[in-house]
Gaussian input, Z-matrix of N, CA and C with variables (Angstrom, degrees):
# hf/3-21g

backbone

0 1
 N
 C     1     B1
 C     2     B2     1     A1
 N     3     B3     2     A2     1     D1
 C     4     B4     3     A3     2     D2
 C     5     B5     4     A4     3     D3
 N     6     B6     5     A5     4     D4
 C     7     B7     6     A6     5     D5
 C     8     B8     7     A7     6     D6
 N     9     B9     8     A8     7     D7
 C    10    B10     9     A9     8     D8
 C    11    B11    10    A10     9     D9
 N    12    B12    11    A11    10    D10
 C    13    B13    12    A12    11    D11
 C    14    B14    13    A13    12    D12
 N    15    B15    14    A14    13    D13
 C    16    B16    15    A15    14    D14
 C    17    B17    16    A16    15    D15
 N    18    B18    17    A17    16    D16
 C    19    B19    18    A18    17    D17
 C    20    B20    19    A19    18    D18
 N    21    B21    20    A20    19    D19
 C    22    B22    21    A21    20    D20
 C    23    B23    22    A22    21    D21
 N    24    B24    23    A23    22    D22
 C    25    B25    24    A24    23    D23
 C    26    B26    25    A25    24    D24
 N    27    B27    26    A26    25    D25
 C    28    B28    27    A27    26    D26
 C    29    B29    28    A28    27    D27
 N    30    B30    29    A29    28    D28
 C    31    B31    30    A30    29    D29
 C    32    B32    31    A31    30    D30
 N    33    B33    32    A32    31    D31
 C    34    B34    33    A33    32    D32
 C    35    B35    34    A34    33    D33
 N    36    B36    35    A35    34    D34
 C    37    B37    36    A36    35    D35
 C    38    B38    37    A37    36    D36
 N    39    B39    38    A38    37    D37
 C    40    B40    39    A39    38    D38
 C    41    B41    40    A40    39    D39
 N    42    B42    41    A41    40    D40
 C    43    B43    42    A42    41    D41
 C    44    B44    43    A43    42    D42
 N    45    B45    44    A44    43    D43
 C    46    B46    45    A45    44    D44
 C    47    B47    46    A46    45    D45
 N    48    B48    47    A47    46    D46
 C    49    B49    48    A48    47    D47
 C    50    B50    49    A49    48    D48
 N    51    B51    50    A50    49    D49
 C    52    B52    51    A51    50    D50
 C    53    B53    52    A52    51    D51
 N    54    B54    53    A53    52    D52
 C    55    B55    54    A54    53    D53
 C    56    B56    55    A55    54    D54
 N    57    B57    56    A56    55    D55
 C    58    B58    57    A57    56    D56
 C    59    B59    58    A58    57    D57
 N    60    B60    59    A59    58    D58
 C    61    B61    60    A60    59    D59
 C    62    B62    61    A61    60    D60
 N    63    B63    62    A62    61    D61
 C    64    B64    63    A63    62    D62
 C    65    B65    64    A64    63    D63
 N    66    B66    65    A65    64    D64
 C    67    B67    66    A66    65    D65
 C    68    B68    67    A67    66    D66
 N    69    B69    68    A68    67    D67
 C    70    B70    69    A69    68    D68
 C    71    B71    70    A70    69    D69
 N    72    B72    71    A71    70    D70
 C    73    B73    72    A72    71    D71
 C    74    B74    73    A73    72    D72
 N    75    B75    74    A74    73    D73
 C    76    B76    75    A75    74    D74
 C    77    B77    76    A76    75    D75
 N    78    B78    77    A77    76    D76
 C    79    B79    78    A78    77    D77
 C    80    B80    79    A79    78    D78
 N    81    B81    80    A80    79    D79
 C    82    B82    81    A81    80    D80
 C    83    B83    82    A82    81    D81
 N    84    B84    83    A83    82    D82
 C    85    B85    84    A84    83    D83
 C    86    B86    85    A85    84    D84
 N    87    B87    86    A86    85    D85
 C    88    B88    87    A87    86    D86
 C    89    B89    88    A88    87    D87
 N    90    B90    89    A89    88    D88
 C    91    B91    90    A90    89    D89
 C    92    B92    91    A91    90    D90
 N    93    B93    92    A92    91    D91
 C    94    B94    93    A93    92    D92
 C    95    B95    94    A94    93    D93
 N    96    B96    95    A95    94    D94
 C    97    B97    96    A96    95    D95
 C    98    B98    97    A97    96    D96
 N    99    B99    98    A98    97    D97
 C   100   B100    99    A99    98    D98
 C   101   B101   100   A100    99    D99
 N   102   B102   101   A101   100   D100
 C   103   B103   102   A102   101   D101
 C   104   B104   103   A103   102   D102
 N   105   B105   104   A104   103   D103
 C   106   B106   105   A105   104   D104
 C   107   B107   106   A106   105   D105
 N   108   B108   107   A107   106   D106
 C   109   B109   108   A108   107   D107
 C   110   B110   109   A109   108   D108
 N   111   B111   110   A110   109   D109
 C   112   B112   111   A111   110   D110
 C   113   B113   112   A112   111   D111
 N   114   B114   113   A113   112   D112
 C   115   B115   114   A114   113   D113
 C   116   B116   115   A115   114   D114
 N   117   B117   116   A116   115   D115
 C   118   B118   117   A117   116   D116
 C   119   B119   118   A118   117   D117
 N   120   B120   119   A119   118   D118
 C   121   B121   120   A120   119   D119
 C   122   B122   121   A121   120   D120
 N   123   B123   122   A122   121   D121
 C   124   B124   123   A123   122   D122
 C   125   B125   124   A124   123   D123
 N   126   B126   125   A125   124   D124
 C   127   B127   126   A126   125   D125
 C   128   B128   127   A127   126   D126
 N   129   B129   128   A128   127   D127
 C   130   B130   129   A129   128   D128
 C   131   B131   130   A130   129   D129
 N   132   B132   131   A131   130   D130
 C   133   B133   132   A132   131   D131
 C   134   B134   133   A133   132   D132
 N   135   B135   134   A134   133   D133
 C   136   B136   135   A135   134   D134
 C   137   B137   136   A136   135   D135
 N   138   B138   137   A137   136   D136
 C   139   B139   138   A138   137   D137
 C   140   B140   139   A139   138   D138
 N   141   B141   140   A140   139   D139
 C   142   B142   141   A141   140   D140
 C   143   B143   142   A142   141   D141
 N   144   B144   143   A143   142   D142
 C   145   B145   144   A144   143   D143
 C   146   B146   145   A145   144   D144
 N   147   B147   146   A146   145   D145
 C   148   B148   147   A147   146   D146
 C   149   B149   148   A148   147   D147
 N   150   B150   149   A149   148   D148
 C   151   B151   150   A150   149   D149
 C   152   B152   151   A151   150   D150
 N   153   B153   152   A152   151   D151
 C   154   B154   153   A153   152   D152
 C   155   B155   154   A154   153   D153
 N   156   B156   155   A155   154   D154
 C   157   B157   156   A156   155   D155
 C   158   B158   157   A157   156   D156
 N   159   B159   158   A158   157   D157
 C   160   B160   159   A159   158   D158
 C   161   B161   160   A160   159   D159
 N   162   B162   161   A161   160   D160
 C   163   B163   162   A162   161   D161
 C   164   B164   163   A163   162   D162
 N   165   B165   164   A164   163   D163
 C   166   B166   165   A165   164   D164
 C   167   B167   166   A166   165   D165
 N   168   B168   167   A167   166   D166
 C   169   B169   168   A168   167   D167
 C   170   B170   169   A169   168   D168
 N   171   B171   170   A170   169   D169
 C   172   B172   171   A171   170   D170
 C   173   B173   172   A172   171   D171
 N   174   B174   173   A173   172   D172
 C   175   B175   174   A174   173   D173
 C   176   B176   175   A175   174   D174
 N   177   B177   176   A176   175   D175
 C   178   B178   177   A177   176   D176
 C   179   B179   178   A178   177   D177
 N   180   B180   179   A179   178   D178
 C   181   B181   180   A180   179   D179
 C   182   B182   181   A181   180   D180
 N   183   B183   182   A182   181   D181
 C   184   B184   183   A183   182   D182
 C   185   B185   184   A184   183   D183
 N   186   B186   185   A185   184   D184
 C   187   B187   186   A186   185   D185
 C   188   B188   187   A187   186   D186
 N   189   B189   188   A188   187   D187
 C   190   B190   189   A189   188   D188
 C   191   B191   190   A190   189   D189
 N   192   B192   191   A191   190   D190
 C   193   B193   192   A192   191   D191
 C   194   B194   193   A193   192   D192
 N   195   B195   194   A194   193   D193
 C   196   B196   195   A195   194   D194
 C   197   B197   196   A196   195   D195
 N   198   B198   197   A197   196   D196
 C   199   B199   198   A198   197   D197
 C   200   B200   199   A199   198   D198
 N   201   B201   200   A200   199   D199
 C   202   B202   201   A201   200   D200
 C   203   B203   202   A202   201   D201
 N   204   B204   203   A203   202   D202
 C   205   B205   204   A204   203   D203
 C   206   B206   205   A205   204   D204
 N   207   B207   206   A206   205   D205
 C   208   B208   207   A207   206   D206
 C   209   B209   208   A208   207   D207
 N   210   B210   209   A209   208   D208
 C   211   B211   210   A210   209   D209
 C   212   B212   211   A211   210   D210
 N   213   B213   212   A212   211   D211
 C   214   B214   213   A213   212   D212
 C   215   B215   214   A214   213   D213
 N   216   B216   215   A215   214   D214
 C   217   B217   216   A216   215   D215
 C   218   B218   217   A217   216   D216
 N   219   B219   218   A218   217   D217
 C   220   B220   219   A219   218   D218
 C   221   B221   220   A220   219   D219
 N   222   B222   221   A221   220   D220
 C   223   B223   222   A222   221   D221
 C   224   B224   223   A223   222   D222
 N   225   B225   224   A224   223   D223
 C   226   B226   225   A225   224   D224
 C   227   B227   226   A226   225   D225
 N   228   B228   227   A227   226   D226
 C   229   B229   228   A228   227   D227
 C   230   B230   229   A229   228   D228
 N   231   B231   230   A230   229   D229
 C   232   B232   231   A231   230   D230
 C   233   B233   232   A232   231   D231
 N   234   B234   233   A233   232   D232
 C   235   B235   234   A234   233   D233
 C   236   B236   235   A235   234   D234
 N   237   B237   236   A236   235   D235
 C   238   B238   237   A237   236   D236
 C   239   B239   238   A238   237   D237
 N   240   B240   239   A239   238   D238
 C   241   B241   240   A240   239   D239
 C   242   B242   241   A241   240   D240
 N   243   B243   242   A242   241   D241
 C   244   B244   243   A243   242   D242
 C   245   B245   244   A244   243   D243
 N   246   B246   245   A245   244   D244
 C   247   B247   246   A246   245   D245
 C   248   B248   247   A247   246   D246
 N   249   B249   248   A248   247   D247
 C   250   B250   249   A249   248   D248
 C   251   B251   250   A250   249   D249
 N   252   B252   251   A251   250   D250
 C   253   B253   252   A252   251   D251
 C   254   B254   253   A253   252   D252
 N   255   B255   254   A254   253   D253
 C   256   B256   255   A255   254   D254
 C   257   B257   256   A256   255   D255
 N   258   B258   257   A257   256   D256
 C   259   B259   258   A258   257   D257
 C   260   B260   259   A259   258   D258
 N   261   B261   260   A260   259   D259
 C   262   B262   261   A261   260   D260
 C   263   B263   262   A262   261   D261
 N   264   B264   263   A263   262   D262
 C   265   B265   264   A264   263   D263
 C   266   B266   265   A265   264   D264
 N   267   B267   266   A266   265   D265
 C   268   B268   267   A267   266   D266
 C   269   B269   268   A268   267   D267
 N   270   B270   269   A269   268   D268
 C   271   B271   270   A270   269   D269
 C   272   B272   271   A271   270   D270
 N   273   B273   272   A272   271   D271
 C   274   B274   273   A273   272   D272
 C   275   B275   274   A274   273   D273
 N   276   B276   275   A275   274   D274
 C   277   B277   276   A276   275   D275
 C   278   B278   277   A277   276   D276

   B1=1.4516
   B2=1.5209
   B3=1.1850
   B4=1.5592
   B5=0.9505
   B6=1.3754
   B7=1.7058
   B8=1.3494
   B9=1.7342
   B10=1.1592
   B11=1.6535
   B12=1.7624
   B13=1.5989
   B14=1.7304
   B15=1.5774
   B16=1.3528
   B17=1.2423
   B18=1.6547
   B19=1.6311
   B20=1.9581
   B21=1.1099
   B22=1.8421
   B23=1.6283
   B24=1.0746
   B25=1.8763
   B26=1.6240
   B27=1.8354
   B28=1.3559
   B29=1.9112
   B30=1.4982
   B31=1.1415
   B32=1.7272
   B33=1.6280
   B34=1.3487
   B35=1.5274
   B36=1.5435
   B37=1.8512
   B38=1.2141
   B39=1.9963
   B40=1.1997
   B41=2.2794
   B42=0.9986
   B43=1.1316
   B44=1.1042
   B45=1.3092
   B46=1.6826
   B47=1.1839
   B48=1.4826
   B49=1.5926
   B50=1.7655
   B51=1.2090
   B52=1.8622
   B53=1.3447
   B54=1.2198
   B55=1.3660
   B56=1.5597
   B57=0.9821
   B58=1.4999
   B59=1.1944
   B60=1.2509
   B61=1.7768
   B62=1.5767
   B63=1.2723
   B64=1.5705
   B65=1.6129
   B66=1.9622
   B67=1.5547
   B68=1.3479
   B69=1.2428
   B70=1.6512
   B71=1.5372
   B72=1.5323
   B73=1.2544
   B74=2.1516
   B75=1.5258
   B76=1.2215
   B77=1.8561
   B78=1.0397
   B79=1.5221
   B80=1.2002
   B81=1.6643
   B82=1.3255
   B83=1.2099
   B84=1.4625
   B85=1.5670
   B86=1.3564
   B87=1.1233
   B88=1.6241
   B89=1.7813
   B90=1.2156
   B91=1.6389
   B92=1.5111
   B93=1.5765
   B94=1.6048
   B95=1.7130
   B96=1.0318
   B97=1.3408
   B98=1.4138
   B99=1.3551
   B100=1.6124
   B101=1.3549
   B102=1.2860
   B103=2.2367
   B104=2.0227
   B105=1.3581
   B106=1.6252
   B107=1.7361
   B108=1.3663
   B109=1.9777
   B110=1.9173
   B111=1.1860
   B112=1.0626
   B113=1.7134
   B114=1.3042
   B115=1.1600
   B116=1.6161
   B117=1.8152
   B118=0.9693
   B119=1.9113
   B120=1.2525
   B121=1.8539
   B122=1.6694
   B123=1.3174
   B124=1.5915
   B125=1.4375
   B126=1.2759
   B127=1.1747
   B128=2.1969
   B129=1.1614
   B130=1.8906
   B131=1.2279
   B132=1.2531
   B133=1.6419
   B134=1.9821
   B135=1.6051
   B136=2.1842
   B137=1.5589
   B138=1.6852
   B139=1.5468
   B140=1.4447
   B141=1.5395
   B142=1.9263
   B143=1.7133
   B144=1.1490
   B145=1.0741
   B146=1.5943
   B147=1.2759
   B148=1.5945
   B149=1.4092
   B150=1.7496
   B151=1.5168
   B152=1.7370
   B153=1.7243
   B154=1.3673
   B155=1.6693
   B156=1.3615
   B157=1.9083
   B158=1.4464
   B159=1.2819
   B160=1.6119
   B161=1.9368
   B162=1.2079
   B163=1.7027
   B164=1.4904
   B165=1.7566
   B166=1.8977
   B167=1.5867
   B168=1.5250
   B169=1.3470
   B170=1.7805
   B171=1.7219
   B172=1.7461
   B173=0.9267
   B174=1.1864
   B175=1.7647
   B176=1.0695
   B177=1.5633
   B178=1.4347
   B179=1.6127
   B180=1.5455
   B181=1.4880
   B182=1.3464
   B183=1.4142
   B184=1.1463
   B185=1.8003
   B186=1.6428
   B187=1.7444
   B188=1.7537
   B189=1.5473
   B190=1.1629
   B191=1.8662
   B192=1.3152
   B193=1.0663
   B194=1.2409
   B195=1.6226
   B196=1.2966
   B197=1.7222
   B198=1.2288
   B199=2.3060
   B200=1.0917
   B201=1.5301
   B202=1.2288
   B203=1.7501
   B204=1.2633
   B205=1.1982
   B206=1.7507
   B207=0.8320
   B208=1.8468
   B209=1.3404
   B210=1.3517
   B211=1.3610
   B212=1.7542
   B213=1.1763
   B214=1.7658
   B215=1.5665
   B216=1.1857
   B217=1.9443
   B218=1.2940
   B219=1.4816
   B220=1.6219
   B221=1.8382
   B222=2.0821
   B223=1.1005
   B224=1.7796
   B225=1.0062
   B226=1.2995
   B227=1.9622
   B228=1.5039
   B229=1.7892
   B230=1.8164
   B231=1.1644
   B232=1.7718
   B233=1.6852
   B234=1.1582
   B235=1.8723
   B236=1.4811
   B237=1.0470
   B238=1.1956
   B239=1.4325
   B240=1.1519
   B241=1.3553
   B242=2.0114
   B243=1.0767
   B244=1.7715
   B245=1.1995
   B246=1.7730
   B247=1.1496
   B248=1.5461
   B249=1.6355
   B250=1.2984
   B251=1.4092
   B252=1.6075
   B253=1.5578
   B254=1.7571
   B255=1.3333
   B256=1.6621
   B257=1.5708
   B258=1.0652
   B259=1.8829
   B260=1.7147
   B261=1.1345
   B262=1.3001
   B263=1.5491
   B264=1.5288
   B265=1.8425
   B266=1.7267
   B267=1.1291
   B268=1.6624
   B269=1.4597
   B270=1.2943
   B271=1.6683
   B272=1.4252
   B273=1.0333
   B274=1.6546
   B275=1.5950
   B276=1.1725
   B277=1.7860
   B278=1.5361
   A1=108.66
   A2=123.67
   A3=132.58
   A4=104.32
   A5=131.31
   A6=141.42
   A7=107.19
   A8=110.32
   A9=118.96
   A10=95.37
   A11=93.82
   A12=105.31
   A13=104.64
   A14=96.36
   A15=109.59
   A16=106.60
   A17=114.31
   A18=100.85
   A19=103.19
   A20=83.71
   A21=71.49
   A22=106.45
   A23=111.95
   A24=134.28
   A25=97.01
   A26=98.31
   A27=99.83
   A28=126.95
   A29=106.08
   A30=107.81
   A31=130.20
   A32=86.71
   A33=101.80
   A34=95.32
   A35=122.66
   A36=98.77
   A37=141.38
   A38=113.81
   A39=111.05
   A40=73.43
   A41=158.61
   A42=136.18
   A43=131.88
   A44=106.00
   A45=117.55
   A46=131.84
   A47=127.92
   A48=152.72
   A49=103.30
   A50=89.38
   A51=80.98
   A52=137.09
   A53=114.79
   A54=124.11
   A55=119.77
   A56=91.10
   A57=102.08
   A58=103.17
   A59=124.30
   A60=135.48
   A61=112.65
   A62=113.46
   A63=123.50
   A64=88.13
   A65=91.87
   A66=90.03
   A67=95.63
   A68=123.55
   A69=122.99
   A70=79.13
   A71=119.70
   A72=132.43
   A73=103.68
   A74=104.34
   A75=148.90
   A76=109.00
   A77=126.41
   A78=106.28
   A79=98.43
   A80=120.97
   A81=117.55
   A82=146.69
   A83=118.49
   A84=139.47
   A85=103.66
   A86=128.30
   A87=117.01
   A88=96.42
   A89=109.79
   A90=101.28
   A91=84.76
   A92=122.59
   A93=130.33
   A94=92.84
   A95=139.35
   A96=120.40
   A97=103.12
   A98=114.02
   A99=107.95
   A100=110.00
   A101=110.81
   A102=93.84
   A103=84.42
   A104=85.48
   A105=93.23
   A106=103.28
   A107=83.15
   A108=98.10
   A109=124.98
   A110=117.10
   A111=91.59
   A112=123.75
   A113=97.29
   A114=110.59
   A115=110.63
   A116=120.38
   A117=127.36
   A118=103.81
   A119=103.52
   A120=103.48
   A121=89.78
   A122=107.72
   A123=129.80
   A124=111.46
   A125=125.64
   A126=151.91
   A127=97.99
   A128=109.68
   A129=100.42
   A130=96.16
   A131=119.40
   A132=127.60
   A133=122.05
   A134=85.22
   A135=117.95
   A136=74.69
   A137=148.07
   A138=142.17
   A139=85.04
   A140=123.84
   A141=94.62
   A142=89.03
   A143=130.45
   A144=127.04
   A145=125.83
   A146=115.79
   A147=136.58
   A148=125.23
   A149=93.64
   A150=90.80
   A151=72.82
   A152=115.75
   A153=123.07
   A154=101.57
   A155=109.26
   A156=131.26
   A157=96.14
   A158=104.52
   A159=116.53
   A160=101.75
   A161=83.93
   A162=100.82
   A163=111.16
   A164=101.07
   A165=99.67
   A166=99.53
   A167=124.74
   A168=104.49
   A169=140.73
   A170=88.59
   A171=98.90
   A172=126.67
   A173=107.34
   A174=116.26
   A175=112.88
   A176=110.41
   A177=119.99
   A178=119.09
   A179=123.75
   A180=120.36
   A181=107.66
   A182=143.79
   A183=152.07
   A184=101.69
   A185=99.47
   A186=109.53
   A187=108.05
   A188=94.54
   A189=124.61
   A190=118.05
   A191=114.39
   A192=125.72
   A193=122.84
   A194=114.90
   A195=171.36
   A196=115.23
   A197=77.38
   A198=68.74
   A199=106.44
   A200=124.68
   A201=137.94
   A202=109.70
   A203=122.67
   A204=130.84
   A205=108.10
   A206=116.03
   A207=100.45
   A208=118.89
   A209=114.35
   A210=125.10
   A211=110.00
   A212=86.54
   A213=86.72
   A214=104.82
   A215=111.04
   A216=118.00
   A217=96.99
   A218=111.17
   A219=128.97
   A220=106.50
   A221=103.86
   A222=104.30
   A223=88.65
   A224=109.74
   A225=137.60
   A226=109.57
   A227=99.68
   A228=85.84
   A229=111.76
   A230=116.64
   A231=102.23
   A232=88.32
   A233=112.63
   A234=106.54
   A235=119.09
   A236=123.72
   A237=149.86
   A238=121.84
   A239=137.42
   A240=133.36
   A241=93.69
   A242=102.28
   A243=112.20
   A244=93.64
   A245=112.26
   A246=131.46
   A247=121.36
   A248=123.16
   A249=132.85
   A250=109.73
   A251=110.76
   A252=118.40
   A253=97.45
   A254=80.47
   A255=93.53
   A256=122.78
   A257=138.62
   A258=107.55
   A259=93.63
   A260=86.66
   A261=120.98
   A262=141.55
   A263=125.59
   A264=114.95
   A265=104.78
   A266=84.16
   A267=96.50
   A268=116.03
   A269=115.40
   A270=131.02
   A271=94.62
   A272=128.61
   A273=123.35
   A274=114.72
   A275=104.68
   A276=137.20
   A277=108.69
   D1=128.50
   D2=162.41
   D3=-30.90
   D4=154.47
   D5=145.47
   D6=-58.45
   D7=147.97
   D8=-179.79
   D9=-101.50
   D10=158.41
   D11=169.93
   D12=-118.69
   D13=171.92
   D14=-161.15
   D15=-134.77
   D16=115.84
   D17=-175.41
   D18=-142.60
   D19=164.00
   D20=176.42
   D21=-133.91
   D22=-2.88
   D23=157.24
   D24=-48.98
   D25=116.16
   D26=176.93
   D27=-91.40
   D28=6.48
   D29=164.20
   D30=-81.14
   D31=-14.90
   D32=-175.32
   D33=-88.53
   D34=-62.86
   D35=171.94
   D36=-32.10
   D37=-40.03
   D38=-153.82
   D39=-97.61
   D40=-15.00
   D41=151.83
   D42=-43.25
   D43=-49.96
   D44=169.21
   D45=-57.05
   D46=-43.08
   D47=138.63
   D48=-27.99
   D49=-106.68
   D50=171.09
   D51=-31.26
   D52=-14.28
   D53=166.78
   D54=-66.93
   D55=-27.44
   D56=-173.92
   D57=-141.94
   D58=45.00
   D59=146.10
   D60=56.36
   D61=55.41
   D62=-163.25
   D63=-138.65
   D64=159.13
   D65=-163.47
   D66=-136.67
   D67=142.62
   D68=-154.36
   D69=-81.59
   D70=149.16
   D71=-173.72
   D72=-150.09
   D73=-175.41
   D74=-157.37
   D75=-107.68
   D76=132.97
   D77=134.92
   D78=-83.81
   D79=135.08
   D80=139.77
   D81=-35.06
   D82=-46.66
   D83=167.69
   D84=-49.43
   D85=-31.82
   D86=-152.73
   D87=-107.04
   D88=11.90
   D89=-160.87
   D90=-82.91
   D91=-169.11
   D92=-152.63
   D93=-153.20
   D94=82.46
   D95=177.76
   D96=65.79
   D97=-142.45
   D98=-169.63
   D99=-81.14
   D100=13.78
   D101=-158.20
   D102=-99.82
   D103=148.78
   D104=180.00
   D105=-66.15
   D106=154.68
   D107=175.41
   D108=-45.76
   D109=165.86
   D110=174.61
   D111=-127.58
   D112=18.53
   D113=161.73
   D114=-101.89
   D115=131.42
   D116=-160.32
   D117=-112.33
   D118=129.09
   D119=177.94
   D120=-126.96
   D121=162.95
   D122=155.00
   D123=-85.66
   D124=124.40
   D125=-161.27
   D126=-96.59
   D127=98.58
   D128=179.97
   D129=-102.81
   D130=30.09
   D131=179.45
   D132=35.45
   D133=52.35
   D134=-169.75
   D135=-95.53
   D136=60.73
   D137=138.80
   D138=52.47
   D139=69.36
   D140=169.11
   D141=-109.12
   D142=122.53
   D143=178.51
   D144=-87.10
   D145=5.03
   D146=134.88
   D147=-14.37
   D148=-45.35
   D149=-128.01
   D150=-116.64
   D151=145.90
   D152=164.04
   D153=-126.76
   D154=128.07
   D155=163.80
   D156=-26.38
   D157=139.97
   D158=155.39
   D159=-134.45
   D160=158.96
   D161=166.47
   D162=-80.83
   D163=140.97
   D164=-161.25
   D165=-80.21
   D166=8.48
   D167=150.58
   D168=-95.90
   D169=4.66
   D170=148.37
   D171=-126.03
   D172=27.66
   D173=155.87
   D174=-76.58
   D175=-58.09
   D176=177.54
   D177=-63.79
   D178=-40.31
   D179=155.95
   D180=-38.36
   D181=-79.34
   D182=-164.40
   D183=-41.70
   D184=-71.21
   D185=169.23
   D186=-11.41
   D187=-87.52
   D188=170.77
   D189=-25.67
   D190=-51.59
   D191=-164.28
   D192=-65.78
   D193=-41.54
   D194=161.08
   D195=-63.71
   D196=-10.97
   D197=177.67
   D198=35.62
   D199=74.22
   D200=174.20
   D201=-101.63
   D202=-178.59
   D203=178.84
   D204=-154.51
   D205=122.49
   D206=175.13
   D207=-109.31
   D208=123.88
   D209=-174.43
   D210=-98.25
   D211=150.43
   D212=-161.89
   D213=-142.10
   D214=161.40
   D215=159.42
   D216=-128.61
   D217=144.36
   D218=-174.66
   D219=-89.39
   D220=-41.39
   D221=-154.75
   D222=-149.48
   D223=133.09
   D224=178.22
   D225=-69.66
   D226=151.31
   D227=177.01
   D228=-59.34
   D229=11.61
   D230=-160.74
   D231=-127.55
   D232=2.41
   D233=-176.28
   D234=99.24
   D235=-20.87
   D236=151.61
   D237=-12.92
   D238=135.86
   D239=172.84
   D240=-73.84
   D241=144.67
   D242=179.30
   D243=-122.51
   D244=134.58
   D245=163.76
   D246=-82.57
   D247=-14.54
   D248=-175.21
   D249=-54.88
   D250=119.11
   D251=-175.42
   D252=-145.52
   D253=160.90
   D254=176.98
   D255=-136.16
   D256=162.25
   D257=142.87
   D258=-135.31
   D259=144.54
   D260=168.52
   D261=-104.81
   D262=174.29
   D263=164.81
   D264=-75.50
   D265=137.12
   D266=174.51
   D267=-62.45
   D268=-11.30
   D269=-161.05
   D270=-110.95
   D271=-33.11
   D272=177.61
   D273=-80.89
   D274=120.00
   D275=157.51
   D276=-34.27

């Protein structure tokens, strides 16, 4: 497997996402009344019914909010665009 990278630059998420036709999203479960969830996944639209769309300017509030970090792979062992993502603490090594 490629090495993953780690960025918290939000032009570089919402590039990466769209690259591969994924939609910054929600857990559902975690939402509070109306305010979206606060755990954040990429949506590759695999029917997860978990997961509800957000707009990438509360994705990134939430991101942001959350001292997140997003870990990513660009390229798969075969050349491949790789969907493998994560988020993480911004403070962890």
């Amino acid at each position: 497997m490629s090495e993953a990278e780690r960025t918290t630059d939000h032009d570089t998420i919402r590039k990466w996402v769209e690259d591969r036709d994924g939609t910054p999203s929600v857990v559902e479960a975690t939402a509070d009344n109306d305010q979206p969830g606060a755990l954040l996944r990429i949506d590759f639209r695999e029917l997860d019914e978990g997961l509800r769309p957000v707009e990438w300017d509360e994705f990134f509030r939430i991101f942001d909010e959350n001292n997140l970090a997003f870990l990513y792979q660009d390229r798969g062992d075969g050349g491949g665009l790789s969907r493998f993502n994560k988020f993480v603490d911004r403070n962890q090594s």
